[in-house]
N, C-alpha and C positions, 0 to 999 in steps of 0.2 A: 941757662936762665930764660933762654926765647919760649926753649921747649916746654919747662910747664908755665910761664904764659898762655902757649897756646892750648893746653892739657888744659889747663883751669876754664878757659875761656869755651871750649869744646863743652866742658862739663854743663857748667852754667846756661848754655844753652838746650842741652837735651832736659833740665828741670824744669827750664820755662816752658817746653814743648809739652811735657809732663803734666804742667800744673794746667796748662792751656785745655789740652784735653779732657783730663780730669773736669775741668769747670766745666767744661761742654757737655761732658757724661752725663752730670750732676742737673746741670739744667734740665735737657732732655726726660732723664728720670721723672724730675717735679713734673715738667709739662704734660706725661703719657699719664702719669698718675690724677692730675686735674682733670685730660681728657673724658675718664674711663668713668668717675661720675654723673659726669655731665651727659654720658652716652645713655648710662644707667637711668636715670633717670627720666631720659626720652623716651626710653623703653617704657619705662612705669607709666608717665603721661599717657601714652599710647594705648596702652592698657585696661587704662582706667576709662580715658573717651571710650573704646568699644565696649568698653562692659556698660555704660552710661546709655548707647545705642538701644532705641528702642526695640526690644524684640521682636515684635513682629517685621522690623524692618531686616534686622539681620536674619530673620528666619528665609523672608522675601528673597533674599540675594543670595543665600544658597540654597535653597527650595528651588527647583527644577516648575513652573505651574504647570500641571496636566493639561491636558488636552480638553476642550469645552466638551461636555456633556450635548447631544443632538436633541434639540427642543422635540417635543414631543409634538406632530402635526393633529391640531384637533380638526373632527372632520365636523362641518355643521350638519344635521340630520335635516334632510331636503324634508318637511313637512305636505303634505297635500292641502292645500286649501279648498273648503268647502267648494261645490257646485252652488251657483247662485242661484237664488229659490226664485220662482216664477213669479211674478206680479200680475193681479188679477183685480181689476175694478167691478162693481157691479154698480151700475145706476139705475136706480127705481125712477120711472118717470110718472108722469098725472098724477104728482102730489100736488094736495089742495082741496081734494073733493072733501074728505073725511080725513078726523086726524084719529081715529082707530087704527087706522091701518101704521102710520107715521108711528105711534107709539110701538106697535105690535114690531116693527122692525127695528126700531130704538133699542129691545129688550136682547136683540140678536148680537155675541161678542165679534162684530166684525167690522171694519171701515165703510159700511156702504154708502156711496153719494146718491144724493136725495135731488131729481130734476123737479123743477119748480113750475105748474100751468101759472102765468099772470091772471089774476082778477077774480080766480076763483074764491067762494066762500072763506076756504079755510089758506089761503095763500101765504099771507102776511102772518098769519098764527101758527103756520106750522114752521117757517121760515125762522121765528123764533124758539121753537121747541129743539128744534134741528139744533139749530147754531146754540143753542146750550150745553147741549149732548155734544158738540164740538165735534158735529160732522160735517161733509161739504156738501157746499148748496150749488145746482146749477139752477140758469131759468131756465127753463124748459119753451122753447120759444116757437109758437104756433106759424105753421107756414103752410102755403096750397099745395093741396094735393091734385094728383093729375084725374082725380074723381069727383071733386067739389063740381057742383054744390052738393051731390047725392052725400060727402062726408064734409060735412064743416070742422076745417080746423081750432075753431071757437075765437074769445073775444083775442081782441089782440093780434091777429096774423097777419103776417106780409105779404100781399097778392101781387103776380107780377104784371097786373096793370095801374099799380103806385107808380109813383115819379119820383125820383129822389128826395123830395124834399120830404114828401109822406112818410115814405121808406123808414127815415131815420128817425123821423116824429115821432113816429107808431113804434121803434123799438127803444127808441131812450123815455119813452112811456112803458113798456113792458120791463127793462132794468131799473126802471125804480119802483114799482110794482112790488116786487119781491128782493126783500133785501139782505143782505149778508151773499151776494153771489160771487164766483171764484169763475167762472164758465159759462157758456151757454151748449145748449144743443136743440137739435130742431123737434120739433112734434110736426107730425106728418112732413108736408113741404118735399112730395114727388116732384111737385113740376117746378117747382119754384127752387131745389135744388138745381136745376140744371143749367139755371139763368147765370153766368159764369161774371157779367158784369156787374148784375142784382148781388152777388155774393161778394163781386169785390166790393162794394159803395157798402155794405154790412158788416164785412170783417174790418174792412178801415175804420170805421167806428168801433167796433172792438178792441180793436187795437190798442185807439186812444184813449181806451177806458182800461187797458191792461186786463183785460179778459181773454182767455181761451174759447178755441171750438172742437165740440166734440159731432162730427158726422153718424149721426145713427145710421146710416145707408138706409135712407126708405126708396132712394133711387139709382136704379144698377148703373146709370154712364154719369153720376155726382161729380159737379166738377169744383167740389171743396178742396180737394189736392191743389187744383192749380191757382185757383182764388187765391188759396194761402198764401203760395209760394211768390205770389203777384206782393202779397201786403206784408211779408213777414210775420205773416199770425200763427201762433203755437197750435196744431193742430193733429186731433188723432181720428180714426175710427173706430166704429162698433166693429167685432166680431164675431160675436153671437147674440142672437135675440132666442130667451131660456124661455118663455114662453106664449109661442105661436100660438097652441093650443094652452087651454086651463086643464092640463092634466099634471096632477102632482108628478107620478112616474117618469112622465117625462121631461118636466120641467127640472128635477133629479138627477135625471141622468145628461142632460143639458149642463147644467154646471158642473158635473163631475168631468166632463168632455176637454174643463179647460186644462183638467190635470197633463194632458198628450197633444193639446193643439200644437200642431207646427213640429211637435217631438223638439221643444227647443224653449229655451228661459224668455225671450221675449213678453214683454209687457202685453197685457187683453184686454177687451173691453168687453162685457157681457152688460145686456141690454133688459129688464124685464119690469112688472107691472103692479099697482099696490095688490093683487088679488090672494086670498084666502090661499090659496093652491101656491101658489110663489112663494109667498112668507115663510109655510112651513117648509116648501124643500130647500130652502135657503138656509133654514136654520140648523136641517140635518144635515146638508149637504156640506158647510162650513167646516164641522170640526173632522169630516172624513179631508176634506183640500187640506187643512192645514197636516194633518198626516202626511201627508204626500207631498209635502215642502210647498203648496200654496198659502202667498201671500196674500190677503184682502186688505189692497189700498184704496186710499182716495186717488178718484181719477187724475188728479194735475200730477201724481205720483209715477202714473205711466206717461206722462209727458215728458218728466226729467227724466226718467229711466231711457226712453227711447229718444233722446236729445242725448245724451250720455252717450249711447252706444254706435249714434248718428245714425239710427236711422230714419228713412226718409219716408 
């Protein structure tokens, strides 16, 4: 009787073991079966975001980018720049007598400055003819020469036995004499260039009238350089006088002269006279210079040019 007691009781237990595993199986099963959708589905998710990914992006992340391309060096073409053309003033001086002549060089295509005698007949009429035609005027400003009396400088001139007070009397009477002026330069005045003091007490009034000076050189040891240099006045010289003589030919070849002066672009000044012979080689002579890369400025022109280039 013990024995299947314990038979039975044996039994009974290996079916609860049974049944115990069995449920465990059974669970398990459901669980890996719930897993395997939910896996699936990640996958799909996943799937679907990269297909969503913009393509150029995804192309970007596995595209390798090449290698930059080597910009292309551009080279700038070094150009030449012109040689700068020569600058060439020409001032007609002893305007005032007649205005034949003043017209007769009006008609010429070129800048020439026209120097002004004070108090002549036609002085103040030509001074306006001038400054129509929108050229530049100087006064042409009478001074002793180391020959007077045998050559009078005529009315108006600074003698250097004036006193300062005269001095400046006698020329802020010859600047208003002739008007529209930009300059002055001397008419004769050998000896009276050389008075170094006489020239400072002149330029200093120049000055304060903002006026230039142009040195005709009528006297070889001129001490207008260092005058200037004393007042600060803007100051050039002549370097050619085109006619000494009243020969057309050479008056001609006189201004063609300035095409090689110095072999160098430097600013000139050429110097000559209202006469019949002048006019005309002026008028031929102009469109051969402009050939030749001459410029015909107004003289205050070779003042800025040679302030420009410093020279002294």
């Amino acid at each position: 009787m013990a024995k299947k007691k314990s038979k039975s009781n044996y039994l009974n237990g290996l079916l609860l073991v049974f049944i115990v595993v069995s449920v465990a199986a059974i669970v398990y099963v459901l669980s890996v079966q719930e897993q395997k959708p939910q896996a699936e589905k990640g996958k799909q998710a996943k799937k679907i975001t990269e297909q969503k990914q913009d393509p150029a992006q995804k192309k970007t992340e596995k595209v390798i980018a090449p290698e930059k391309k080597k910009e292309k060096q551009v080279v700038a073409k070094i150009e030449k720049s012109p040689l700068p053309k020569k600058q060439v003033a020409i001032i007609i001086d002893d305007i005032g007598h007649d205005l034949e002549a003043v017209h007769a060089l009006l008609k010429i295509n070129a800048d020439i400055t026209f120097s002004i005698l004070p108090f002549l007949t036609h002085s103040r009429e030509a001074a306006e003819i001038i400054r129509r035609s929108k050229k530049e005027i100087l006064l042409h400003l009478p001074m002793e020469p180391v020959s007077y009396p045998a050559d009078k400088p005529g009315e108006g001139a600074l003698f250097t036995d004036m006193n300062d007070k005269e001095l400046l009397h006698q020329l802020d009477k010859n600047i208003d004499s002739v008007p529209y002026v930009v300059g002055v330069n001397n008419h004769m005045g050998s000896k009276f260039m050389v008075e170094k003091e006489k020239l400072i007490l002149i330029f200093g009034r120049l000055k304060k009238k903002n006026l230039f000076f142009i040195d005709s050189r009528t006297a070889v040891n001129s001490q207008a350089v260092a005058a200037s240099k004393v007042i600060g006045l803007p100051l050039a010289e002549r370097k050619i006088f085109i006619d000494n003589n009243r020969d057309y030919k050479e008056i001609y070849n006189n201004l063609m002269s300035a095409a090689n002066y110095n072999n160098d672009s430097s600013p000139l000044i050429l110097i000559g006279h209202p006469y019949p012979e002048t006019i005309r080689a002026i008028k031929d002579a102009v469109k051969e210079l402009q050939k030749k890369g001459i410029v015909i400025v107004p003289v205050s022109q070779t003042l800025k040019a040679k302030q420009s280039a410093g020279i002294s």
